[in-house]
MILUM-866948 format. One record per residue (C-alpha): residue number from 0; x negated, y, z negated. Coordinates in steps of 0.2 Angstrom, whole numbers, plus 5000, padded with zeros to 4 digits. Layout:
<recs>
   num   east   north     up
   NUM      X       Y      Z
...
</recs>
This chain:
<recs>
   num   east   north     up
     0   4403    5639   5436
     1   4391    5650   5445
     2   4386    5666   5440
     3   4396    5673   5454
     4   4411    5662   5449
     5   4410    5649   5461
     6   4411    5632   5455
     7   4394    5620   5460
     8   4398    5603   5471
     9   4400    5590   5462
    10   4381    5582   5460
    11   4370    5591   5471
    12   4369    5607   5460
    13   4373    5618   5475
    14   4387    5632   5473
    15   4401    5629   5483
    16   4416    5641   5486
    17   4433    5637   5485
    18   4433    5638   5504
    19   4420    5624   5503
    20   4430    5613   5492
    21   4447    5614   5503
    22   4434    5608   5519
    23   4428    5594   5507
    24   4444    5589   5502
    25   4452    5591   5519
    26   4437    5579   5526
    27   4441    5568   5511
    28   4460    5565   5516
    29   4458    5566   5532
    30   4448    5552   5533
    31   4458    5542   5518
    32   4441    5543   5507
    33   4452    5544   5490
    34   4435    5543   5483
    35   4429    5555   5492
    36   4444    5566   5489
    37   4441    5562   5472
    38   4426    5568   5468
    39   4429    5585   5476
    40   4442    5591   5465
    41   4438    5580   5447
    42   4418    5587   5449
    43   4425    5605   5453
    44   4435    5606   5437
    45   4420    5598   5428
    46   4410    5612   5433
    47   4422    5623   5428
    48   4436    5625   5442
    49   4452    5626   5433
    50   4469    5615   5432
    51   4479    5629   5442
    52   4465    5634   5453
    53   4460    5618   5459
    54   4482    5613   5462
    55   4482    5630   5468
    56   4468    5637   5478
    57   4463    5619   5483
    58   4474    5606   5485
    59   4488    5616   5489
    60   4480    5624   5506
    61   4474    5608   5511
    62   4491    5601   5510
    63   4498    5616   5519
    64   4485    5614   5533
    65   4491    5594   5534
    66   4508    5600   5538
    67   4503    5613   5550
    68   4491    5599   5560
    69   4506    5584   5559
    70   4519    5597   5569
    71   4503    5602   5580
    72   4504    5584   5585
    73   4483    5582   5579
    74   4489    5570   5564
    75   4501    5557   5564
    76   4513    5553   5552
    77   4503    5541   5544
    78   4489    5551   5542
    79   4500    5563   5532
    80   4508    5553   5522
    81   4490    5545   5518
    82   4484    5562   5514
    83   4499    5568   5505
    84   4497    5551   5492
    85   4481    5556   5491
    86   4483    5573   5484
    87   4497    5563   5472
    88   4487    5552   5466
    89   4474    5565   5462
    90   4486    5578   5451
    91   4492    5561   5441
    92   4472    5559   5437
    93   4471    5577   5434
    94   4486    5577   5422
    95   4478    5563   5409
    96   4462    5571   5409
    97   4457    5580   5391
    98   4460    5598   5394
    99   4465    5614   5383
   100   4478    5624   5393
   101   4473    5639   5406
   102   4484    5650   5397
   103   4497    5648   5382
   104   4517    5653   5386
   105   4521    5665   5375
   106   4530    5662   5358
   107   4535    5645   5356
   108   4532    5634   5371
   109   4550    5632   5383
   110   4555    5616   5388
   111   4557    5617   5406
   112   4564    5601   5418
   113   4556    5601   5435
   114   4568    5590   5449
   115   4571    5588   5468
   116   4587    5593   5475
   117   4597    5575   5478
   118   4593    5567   5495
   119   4574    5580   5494
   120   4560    5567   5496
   121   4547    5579   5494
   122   4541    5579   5476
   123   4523    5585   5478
   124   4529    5604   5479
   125   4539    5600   5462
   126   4525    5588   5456
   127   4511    5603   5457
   128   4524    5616   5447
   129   4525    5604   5434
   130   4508    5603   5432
   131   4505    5624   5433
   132   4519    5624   5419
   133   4511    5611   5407
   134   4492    5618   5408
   135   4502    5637   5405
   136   4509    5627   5387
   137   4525    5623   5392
   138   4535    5607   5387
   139   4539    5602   5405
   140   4548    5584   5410
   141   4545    5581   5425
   142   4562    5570   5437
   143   4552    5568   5453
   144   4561    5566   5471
   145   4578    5565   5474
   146   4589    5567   5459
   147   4609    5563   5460
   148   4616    5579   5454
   149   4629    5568   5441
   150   4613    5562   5432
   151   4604    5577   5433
   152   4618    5587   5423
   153   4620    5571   5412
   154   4602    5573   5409
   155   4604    5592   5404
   156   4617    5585   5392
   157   4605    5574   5384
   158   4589    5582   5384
   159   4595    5603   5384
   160   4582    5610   5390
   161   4577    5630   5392
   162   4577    5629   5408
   163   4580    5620   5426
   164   4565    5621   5440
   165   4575    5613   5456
   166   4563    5609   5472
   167   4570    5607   5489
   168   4559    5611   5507
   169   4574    5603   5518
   170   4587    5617   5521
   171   4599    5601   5525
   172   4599    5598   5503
   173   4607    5619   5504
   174   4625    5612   5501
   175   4619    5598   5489
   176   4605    5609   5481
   177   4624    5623   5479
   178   4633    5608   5470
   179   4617    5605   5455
   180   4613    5623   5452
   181   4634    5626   5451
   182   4635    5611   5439
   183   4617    5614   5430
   184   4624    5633   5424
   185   4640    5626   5420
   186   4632    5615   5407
   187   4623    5633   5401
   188   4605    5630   5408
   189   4599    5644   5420
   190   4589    5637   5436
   191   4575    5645   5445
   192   4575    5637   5462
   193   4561    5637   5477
   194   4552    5626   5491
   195   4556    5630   5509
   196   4573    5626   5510
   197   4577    5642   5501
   198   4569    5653   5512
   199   4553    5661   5514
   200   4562    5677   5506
   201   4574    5668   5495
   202   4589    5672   5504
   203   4599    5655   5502
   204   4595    5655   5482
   205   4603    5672   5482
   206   4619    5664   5491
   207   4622    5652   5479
   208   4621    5658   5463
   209   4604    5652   5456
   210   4598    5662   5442
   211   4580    5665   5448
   212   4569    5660   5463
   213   4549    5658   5468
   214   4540    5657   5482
   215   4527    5648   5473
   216   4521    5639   5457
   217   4513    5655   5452
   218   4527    5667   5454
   219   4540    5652   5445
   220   4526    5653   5429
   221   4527    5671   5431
   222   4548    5671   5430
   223   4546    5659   5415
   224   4534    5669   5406
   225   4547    5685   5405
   226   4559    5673   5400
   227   4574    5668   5411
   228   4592    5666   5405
   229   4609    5667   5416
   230   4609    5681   5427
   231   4625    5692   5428
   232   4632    5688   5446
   233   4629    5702   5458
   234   4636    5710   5472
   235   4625    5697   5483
   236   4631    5683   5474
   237   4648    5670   5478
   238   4664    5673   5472
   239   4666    5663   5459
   240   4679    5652   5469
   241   4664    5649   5481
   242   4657    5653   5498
   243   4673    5662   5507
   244   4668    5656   5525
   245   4670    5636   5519
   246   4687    5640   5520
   247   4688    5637   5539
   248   4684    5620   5534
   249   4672    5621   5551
   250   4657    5613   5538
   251   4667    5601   5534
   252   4672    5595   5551
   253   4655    5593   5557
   254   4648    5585   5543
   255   4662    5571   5543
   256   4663    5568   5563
   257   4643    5569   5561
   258   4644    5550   5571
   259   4654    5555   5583
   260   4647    5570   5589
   261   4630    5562   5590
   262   4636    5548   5600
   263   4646    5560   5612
   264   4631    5571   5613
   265   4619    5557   5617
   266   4632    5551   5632
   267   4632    5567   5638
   268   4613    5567   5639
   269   4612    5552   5651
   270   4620    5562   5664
   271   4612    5578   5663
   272   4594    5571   5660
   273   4596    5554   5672
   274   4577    5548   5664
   275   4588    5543   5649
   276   4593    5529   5657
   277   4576    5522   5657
   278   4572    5525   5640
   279   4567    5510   5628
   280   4577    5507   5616
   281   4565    5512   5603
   282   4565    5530   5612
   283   4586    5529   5613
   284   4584    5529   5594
   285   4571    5543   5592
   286   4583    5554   5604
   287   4599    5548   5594
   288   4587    5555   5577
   289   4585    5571   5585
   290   4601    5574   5590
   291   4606    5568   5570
   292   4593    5583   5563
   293   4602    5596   5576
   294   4621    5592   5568
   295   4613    5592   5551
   296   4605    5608   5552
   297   4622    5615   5560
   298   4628    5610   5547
   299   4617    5617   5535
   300   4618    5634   5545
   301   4637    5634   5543
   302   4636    5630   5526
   303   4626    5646   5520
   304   4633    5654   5534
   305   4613    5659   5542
   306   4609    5660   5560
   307   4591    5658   5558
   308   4591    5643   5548
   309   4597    5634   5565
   310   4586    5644   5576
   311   4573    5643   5568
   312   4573    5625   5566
   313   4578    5623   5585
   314   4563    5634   5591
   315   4552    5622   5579
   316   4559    5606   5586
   317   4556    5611   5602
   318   4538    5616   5599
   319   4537    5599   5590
   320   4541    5592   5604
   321   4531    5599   5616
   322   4516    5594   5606
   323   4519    5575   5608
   324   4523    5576   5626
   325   4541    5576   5627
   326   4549    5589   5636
   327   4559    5603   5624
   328   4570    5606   5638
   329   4583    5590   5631
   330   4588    5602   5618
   331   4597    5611   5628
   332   4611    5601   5636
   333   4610    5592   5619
   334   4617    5610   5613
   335   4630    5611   5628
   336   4636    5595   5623
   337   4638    5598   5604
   338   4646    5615   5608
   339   4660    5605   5621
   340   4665    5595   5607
   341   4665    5613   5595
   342   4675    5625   5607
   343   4690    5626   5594
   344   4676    5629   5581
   345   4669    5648   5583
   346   4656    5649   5572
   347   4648    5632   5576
   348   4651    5640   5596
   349   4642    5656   5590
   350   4626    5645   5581
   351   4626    5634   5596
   352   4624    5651   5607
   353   4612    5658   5599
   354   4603    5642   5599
   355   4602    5641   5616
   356   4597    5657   5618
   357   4581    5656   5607
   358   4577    5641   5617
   359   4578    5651   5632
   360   4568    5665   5622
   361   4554    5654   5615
   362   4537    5656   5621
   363   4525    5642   5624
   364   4516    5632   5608
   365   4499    5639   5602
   366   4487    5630   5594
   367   4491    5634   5574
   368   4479    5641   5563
   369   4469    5632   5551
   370   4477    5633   5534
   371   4491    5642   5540
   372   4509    5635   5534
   373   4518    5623   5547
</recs>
């Protein structure tokens, strides 16, 4: 380190900021140079960057700005998965290297699980908690992706650990993410949830019960580190029967005529939007997809009973859209056409409402900034 704190680049003896290290690290990934990307993060915490800072304060925002730069349309998906394995393969050297812990838990080290909601492919959130709680001295066994909720509680059986750290950034695992949190304190484990799919404020951990939620891999330490047990439910929280509105069954219509309403929908399309009929079939099958994410975040939305879960996620499709060329204006009658098939069904009618009107509302994509979260 520098007198100033800085950590020096690797090799040239020259203090470098952590600033400079997240624009070394994003040339690195960028241009697949595992290497490169490499030596940015190892030399920094040879000079003296720590564990946590250099998951936290470097990696972190580079990944962030990946996202951000795929949804501007700027990077494909290849390019971030590339960079995304990148960074993975760079915590798992990180994690063998010799180090003392950053900081010690206090009193005797709690055994924490860290695991994705089943169906949630995206460990690397999980992946960098596991390694903040491991250099903070806790006994942390890490699940990865996409954990069946039946094994998982099987595993808490087995293994009884202090506590259950559940990942999930797709608000489509909600109802399954509800089932392993229900079944995970049953077995007398309390869970601390977070990732986007809980809400940038929390608001869908609240609804179903977890025990504790963080927007981040700091704050989850921080939970940990004042100890966490079962929370009394609150005022805020589900009957214990569970969430009242399910009791219109109108979740459990969508999700089971899923198909059906898809294919409908995409029939429907043809004849409003007559350029269909010259698609490929490869762009039949990216429009069929589409359509599939706006039923499973209906879905989603019914479930938890949140509005802006399904606008929000309509207003970003359509500025995802609009970024690779395809006009967002499809989303629209695809909306008229699901809500055709939903007219006995008033809360689907009232999300689909309100879903057209923020597509109506929206203003035109901007260029993200760097760094910013996408």
């Amino acid at each position: 380190m520098t007198p100033t704190g800085t950590p020096a680049a690797p090799g040239d003896g020259a203090p470098r900021s952590v600033t400079g290290l997240r624009t070394a690290l994003w040339r690195a990934v960028t241009d697949r140079d595992e290497r490169a990307a490499g030596r940015v993060v190892l030399g920094a915490l040879d000079d003296g960057l720590s564990t946590e800072e250099a998951l936290l304060d470097v990696i972190v925002p580079v990944q962030v700005r990946v996202g951000a730069e795929w949804a501007a349309g700027r990077l494909g998906v290849a390019q971030e998965h590339a960079a995304t394995a990148i960074h993975d393969r760079i915590i798992a050297a990180m994690a063998h290297r010799d180090a003392d812990p950053t900081t010690s838990a206090p009193g005797t080290a709690a055994a924490v699980t860290v695991a994705c909601v089943d169906g949630e492919w995206h460990a690397l959130p999980a992946r960098i908690l596991a390694e903040v709680l491991r250099g903070r001295g806790y006994e942390v066994d890490f699940l990865g992706a996409q954990v069946p909720t039946p094994h998982l509680v099987a595993h808490m059986h087995h293994t009884a650990p202090d506590v259950l750290a559940l990942s999930s950034s797709l608000p489509t695992r909600l109802p399954a993410a509800h089932a392993a949190v229900t079944a995970v304190q049953a077995v007398g484990v309390p869970v601390l949830v977070g990732g986007a799919a809980f809400g940038a404020d929390g608001r869908h951990a609240r609804r179903l019960g977890a025990d504790a939620w963080a927007p981040d891999a700091r704050a989850a330490a921080e939970i940990l580190a004042s100890g966490l047990t079962r929370r009394v439910p609150g005022a805020g929280d589900p009957p214990a029967d569970g969430l009242p509105h399910l009791s219109d069954q109108e979740y459990t219509f969508v999700v089971g005529s899923k198909a059906r309403l898809v294919r409908n929908t995409l029939s429907g399309l043809e004849e409003s939007l007559p350029v269909m009929r010259t698609y490929t079939q490869a762009q039949r099958e990216r429009t069929a997809e589409d359509v599939a994410h706006v039923v499973d975040f209906l879905a989603a939305a019914l479930y938890v009973d949140d509005a802006p879960l399904f606008t929000d996620f309509l207003r970003w499709t359509a500025d995802i859209l609009q970024a690779r060329g395809v006009p967002a204006g499809a989303l629209l009658p695809a909306t008229t056409g699901l809500a055709a098939q939903l007219e006995d069904f008033p809360r689907a009618l009232r999300l689909l409402t309100l879903g057209r009107a923020a597509l109506e509302a929206r203003t035109p994509l901007t260029p993200p900034v760097p760094g910013a979260p996408a």
